[in-house]
C-alpha positions as YAML, in Angstrom:
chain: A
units: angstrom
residues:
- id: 1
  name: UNK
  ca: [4.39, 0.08, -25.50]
- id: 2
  name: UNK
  ca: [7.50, 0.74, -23.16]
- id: 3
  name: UNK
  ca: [6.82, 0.67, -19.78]
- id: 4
  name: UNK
  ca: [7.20, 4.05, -17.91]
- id: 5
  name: UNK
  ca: [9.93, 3.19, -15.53]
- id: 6
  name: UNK
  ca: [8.70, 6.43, -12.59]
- id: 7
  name: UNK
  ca: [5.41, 7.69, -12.67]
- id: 8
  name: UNK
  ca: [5.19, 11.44, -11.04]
- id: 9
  name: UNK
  ca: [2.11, 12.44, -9.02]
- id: 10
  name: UNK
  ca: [0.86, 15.73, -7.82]
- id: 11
  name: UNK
  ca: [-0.52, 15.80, -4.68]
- id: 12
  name: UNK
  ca: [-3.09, 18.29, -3.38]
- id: 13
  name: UNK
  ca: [-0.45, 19.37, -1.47]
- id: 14
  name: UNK
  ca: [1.88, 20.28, -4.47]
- id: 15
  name: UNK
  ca: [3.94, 17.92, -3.63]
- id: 16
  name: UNK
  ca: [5.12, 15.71, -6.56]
- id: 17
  name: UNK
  ca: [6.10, 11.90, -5.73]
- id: 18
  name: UNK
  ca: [8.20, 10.16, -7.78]
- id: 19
  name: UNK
  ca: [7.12, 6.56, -7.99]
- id: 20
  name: UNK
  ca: [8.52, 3.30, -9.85]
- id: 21
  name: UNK
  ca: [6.55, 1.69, -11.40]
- id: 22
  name: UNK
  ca: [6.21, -2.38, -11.22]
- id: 23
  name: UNK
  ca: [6.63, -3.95, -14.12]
- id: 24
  name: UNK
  ca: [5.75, -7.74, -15.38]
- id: 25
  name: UNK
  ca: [8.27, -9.74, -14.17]
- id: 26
  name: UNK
  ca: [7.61, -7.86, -10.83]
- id: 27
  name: UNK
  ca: [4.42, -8.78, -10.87]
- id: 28
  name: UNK
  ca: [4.33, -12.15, -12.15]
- id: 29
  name: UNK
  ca: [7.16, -12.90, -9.07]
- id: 30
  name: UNK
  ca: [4.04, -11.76, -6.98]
- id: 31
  name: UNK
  ca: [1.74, -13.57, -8.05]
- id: 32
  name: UNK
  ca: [3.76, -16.88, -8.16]
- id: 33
  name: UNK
  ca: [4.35, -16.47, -4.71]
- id: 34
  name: UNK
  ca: [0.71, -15.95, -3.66]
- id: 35
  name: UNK
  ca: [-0.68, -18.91, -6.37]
- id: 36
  name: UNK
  ca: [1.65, -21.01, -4.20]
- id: 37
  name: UNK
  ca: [0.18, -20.10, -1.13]
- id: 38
  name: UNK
  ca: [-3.38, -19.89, -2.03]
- id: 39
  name: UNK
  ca: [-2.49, -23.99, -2.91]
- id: 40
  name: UNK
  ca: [-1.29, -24.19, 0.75]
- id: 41
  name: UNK
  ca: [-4.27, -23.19, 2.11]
- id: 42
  name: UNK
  ca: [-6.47, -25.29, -0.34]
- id: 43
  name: UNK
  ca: [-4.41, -28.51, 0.82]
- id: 44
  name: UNK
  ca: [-5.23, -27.00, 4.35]
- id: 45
  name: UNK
  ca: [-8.34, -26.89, 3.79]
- id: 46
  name: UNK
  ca: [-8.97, -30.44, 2.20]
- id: 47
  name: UNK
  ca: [-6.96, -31.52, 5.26]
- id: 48
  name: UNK
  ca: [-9.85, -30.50, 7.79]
- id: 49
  name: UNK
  ca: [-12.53, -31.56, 5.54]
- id: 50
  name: UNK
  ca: [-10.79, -35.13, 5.55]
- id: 51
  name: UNK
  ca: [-10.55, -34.99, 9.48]
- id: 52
  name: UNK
  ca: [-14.11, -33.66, 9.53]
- id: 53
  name: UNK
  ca: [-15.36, -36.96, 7.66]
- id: 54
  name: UNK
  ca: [-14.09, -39.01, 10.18]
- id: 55
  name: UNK
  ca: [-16.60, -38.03, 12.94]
- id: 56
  name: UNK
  ca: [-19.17, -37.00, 9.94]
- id: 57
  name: UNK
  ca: [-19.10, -41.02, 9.06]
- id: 58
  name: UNK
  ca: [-20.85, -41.72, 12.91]
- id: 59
  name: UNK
  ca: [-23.06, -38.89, 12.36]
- id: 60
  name: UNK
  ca: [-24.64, -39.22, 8.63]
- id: 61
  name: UNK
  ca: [-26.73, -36.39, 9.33]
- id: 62
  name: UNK
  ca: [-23.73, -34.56, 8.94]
- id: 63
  name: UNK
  ca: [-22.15, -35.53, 5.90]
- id: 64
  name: UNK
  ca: [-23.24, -32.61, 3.74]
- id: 65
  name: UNK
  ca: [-21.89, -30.57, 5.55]
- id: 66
  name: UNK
  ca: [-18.24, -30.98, 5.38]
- id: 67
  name: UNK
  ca: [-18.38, -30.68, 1.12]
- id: 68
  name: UNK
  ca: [-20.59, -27.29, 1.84]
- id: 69
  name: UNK
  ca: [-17.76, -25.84, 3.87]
- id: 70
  name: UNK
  ca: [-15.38, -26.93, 1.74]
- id: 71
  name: UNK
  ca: [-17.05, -25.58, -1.23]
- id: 72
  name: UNK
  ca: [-17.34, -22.17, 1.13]
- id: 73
  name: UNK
  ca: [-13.39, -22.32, 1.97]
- id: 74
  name: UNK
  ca: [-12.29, -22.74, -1.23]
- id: 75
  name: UNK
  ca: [-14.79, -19.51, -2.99]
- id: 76
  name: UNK
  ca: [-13.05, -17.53, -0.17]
- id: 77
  name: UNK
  ca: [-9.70, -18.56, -0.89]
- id: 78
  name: UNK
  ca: [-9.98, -17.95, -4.80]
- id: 79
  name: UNK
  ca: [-11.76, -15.01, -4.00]
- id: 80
  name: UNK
  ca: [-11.00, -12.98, -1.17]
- id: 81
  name: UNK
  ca: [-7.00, -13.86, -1.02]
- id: 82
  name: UNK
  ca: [-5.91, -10.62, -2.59]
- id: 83
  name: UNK
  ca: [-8.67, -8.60, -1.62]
- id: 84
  name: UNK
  ca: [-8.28, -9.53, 2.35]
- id: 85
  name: UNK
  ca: [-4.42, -9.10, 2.27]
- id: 86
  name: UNK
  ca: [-4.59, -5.79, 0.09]
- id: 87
  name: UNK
  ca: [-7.03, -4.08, 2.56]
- id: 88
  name: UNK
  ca: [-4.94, -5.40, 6.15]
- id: 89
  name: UNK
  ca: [-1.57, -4.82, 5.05]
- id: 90
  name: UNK
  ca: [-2.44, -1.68, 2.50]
- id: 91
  name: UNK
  ca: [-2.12, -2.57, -1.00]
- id: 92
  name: UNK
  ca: [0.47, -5.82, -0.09]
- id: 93
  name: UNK
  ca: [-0.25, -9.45, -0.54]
- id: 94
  name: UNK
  ca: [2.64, -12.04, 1.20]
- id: 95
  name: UNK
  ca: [3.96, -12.28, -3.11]
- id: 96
  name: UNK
  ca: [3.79, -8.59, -3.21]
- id: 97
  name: UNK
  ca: [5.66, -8.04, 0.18]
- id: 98
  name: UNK
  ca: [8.07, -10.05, -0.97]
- id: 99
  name: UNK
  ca: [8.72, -8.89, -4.48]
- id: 100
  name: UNK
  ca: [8.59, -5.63, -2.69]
- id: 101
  name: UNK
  ca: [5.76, -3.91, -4.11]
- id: 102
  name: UNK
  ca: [2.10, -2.52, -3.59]
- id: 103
  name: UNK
  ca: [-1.11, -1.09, -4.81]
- id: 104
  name: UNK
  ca: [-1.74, 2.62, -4.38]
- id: 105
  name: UNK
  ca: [-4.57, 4.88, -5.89]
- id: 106
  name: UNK
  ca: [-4.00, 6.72, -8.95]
- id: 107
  name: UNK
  ca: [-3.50, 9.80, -6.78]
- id: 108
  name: UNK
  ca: [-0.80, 7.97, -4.21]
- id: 109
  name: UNK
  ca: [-2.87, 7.43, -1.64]
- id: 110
  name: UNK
  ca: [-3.24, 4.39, 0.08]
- id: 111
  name: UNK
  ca: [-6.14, 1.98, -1.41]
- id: 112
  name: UNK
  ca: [-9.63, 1.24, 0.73]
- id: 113
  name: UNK
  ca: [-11.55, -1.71, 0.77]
- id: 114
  name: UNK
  ca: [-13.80, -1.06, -2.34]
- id: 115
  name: UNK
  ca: [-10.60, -0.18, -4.37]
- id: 116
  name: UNK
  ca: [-8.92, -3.78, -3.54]
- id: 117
  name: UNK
  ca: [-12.66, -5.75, -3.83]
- id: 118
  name: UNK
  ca: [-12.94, -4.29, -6.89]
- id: 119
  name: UNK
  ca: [-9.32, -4.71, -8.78]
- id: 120
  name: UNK
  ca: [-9.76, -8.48, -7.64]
- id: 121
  name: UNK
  ca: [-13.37, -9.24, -9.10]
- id: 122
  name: UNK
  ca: [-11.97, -8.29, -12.18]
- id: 123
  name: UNK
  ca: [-8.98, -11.06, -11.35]
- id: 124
  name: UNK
  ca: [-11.10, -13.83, -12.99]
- id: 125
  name: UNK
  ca: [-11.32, -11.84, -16.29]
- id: 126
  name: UNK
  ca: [-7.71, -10.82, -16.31]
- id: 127
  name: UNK
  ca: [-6.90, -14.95, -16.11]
- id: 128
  name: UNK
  ca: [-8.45, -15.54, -19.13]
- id: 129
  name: UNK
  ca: [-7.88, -17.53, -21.13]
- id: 130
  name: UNK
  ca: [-4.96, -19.08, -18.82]
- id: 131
  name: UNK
  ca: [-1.98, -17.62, -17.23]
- id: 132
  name: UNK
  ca: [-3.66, -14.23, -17.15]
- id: 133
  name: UNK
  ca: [-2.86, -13.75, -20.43]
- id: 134
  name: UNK
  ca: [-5.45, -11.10, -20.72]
- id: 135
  name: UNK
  ca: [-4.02, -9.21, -17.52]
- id: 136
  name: UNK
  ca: [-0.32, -9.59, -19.38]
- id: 137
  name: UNK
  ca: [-1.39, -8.09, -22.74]
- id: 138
  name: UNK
  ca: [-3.34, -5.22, -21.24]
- id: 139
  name: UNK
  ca: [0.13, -4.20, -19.28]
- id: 140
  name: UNK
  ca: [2.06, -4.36, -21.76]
- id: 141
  name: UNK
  ca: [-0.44, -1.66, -24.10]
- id: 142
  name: UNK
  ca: [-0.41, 0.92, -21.37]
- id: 143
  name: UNK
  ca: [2.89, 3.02, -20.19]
- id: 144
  name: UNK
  ca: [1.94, 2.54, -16.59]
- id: 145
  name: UNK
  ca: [1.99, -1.72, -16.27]
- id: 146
  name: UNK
  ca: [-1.80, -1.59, -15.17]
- id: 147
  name: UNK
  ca: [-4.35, -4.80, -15.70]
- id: 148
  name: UNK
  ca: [-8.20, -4.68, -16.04]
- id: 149
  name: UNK
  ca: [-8.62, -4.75, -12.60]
- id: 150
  name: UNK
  ca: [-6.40, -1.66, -11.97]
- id: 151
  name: UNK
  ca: [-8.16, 0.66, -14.58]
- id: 152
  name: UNK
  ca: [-11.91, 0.07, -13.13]
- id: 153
  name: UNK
  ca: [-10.46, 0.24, -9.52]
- id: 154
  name: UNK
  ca: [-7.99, 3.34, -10.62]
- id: 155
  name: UNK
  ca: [-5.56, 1.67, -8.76]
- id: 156
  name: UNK
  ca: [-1.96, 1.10, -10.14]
- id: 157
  name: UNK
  ca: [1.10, -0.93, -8.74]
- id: 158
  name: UNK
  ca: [4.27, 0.29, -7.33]
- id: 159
  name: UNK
  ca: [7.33, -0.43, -5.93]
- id: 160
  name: UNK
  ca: [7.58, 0.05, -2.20]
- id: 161
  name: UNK
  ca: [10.35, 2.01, -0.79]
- id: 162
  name: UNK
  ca: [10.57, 1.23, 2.50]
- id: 163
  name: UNK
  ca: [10.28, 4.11, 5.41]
- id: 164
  name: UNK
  ca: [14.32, 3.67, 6.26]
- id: 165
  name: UNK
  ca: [14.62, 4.87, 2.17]
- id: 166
  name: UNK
  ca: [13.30, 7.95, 2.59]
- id: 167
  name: UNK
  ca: [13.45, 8.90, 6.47]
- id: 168
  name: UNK
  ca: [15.44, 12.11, 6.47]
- id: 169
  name: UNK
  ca: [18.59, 12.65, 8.31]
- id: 170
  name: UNK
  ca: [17.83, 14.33, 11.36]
- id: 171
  name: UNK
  ca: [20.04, 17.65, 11.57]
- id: 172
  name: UNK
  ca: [18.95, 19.03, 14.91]
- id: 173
  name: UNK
  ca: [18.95, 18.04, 18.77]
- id: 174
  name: UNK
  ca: [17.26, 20.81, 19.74]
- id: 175
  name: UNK
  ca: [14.18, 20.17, 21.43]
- id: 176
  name: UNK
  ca: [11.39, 21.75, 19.73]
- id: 177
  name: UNK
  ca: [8.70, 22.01, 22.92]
- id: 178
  name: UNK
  ca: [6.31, 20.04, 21.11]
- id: 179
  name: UNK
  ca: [3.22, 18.84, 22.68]
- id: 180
  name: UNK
  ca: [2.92, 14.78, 22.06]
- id: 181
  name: UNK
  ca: [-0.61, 15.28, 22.66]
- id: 182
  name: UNK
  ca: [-0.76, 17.80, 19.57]
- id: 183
  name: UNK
  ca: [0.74, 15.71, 17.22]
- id: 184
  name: UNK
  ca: [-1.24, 13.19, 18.12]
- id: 185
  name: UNK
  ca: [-3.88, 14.33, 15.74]
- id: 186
  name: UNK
  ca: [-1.11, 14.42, 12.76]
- id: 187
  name: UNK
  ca: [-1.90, 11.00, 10.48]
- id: 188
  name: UNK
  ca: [0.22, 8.75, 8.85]
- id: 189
  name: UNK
  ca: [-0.14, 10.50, 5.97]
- id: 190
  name: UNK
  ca: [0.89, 13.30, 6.91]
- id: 191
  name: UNK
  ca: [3.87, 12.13, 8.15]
- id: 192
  name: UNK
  ca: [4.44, 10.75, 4.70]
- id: 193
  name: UNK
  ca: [4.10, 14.32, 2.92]
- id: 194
  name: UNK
  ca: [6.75, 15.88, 5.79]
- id: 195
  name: UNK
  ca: [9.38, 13.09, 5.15]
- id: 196
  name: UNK
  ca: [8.35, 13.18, 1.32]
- id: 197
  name: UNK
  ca: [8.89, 17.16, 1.19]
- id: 198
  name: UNK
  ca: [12.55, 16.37, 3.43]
- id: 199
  name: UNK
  ca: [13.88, 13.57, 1.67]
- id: 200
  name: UNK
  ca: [13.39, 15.78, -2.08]
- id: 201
  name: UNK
  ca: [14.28, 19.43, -0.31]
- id: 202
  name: UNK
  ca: [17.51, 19.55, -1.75]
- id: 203
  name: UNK
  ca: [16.42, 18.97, -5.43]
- id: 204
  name: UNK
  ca: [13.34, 21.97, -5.17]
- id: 205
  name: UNK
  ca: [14.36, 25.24, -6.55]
- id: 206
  name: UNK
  ca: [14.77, 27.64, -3.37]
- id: 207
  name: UNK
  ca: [10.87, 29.39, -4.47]
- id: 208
  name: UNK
  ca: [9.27, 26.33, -4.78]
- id: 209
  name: UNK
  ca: [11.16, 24.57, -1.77]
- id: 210
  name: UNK
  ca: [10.19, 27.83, 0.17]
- id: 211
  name: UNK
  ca: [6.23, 27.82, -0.76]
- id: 212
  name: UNK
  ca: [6.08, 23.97, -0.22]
- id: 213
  name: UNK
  ca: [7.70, 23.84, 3.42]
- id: 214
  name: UNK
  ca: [4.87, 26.93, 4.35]
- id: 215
  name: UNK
  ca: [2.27, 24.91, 2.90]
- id: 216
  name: UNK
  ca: [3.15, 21.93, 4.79]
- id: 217
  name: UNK
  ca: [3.78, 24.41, 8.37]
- id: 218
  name: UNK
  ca: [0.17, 25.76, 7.96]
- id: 219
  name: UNK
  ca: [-0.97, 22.54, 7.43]
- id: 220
  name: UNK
  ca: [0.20, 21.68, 10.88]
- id: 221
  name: UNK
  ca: [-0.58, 24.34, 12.38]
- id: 222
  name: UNK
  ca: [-4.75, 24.31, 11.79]
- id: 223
  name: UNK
  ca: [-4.39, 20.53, 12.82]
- id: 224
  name: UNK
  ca: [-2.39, 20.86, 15.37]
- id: 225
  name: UNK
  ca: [-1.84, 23.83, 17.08]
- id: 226
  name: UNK
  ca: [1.72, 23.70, 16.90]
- id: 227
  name: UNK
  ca: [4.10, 26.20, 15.19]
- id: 228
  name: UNK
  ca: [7.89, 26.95, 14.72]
- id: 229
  name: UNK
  ca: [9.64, 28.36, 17.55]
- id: 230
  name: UNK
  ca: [11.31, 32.13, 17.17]
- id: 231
  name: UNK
  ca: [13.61, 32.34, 14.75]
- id: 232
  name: UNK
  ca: [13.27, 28.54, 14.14]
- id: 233
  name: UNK
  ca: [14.34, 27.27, 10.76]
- id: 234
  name: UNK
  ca: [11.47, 25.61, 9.33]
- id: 235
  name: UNK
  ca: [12.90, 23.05, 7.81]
- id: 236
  name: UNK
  ca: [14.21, 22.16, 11.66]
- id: 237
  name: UNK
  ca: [10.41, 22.53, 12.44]
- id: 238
  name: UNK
  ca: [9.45, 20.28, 10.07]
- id: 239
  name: UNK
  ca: [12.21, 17.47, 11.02]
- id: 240
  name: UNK
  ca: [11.48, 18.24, 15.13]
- id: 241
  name: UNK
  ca: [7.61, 17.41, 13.94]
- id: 242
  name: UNK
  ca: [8.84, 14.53, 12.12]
- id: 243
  name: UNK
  ca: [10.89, 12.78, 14.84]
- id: 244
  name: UNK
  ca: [8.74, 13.14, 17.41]
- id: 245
  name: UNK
  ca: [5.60, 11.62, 15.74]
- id: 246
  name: UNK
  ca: [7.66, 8.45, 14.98]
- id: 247
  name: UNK
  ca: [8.53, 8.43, 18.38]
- id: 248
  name: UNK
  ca: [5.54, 7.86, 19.48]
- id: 249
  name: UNK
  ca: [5.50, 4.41, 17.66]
- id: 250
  name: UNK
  ca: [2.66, 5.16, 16.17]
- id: 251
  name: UNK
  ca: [3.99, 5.12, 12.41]
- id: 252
  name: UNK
  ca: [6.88, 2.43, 12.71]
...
């Protein structure tokens, strides 16, 4: 089946995102990376349990314990490698940071902890019967490159722009009066669906571009308390909000 090089999603916000969609060789650049390191940290690991022998050969009552904790380091590593990564740096593994992708939630949103557990149980099944061959063919039958794991955690894998590709330029100095306080209470994904509606303005009809920027105003407004000034553009609003939450340095 070909591949569906951008996959659009409807927020609840009506706002659509446009999204590329990671491919195999993506993927498999990924997962090299991370095999690689996951061997790393096995050869770390046998490295302590050989240094823990040492000591363990004075004390016999202790010898059963360094293969137990080896045993426990390596389940962990095989196991939890992509689920720990995926949940701390949201939907990124070191392989998929570098092949610049990520795992999101059908819907866009950022994955939780069940989501990434559960894509990565289902890891094992998508290896089978080497080289996840399973994981590969399953891909390649759906439009939207997603493995086992991906369909029962309805989860899917996409590139990741990075924040400098779709920060807006900033077309006013002006300072708005807003309260830092205020804005506080905005959350990173909010600040995603401002720069999101910014960075795509220009291609909205004027109706829809018009309905989506007063969606997005009232949307600050109940959380926030702030609103555009008099005679305030509101796309000026909406970049003044903008700037000032990443100033903060809360969403570098």
């Amino acid at each position: 089946m070909q591949p569906a090089e951008q996959l659009r999603i409807d927020t609840p916000e009506q706002i659509a995102l446009e999204l590329s969609v990671a491919g195999v060789g993506s993927r498999f650049l990924a997962i090299a990376v991370d095999t690689v390191l996951q061997f790393i940290l096995y050869f770390a690991g046998f490295i302590g349990l050989v240094a823990f022998r040492l000591p363990s050969l004075l004390l016999p009552s202790m010898g059963l314990f360094g293969p137990a904790m080896a045993i426990l380091f390596a389940f962990c590593v095989y196991w939890g490698y992509f689920a720990f990564f995926e949940i701390i740096w949201s939907g990124r593994t070191p392989g998929k940071r570098l092949a610049g992708i990520r795992v999101i939630k059908e819907t866009g949103r950022p994955i939780n902890a069940f989501e990434a557990i559960g894509r990565n149980v289902l890891r094992a099944v998508d290896f089978l019967p080497a080289m996840y061959a399973i994981g590969v063919v399953c891909m390649l039958l759906n439009r939207n490159s997603r493995r086992l794991g991906d369909f029962v955690a309805g989860t899917i894998v996409v590139h990741d722009r990075q924040t400098e590709d779709v920060r807006p330029d900033w077309n006013t100095n002006r300072d708005a009066g807003l309260l830092a306080g205020q804005l506080a209470k905005m959350t990173a994904d909010e600040l995603q669906l401002i720069e999101t509606y910014l960075h795509r303005r220009m291609d909205l009809e004027p109706d829809v571009r018009g309905s989506m920027a007063d969606q997005i105003v009232r949307r600050i407004a109940a959380k926030a308390g702030v609103h555009p000034e008099t005679n305030q553009n509101v796309d000026d609003f909406l970049e003044a909000v903008a700037k000032q939450i990443r100033d903060t340095a809360r969403f570098r």
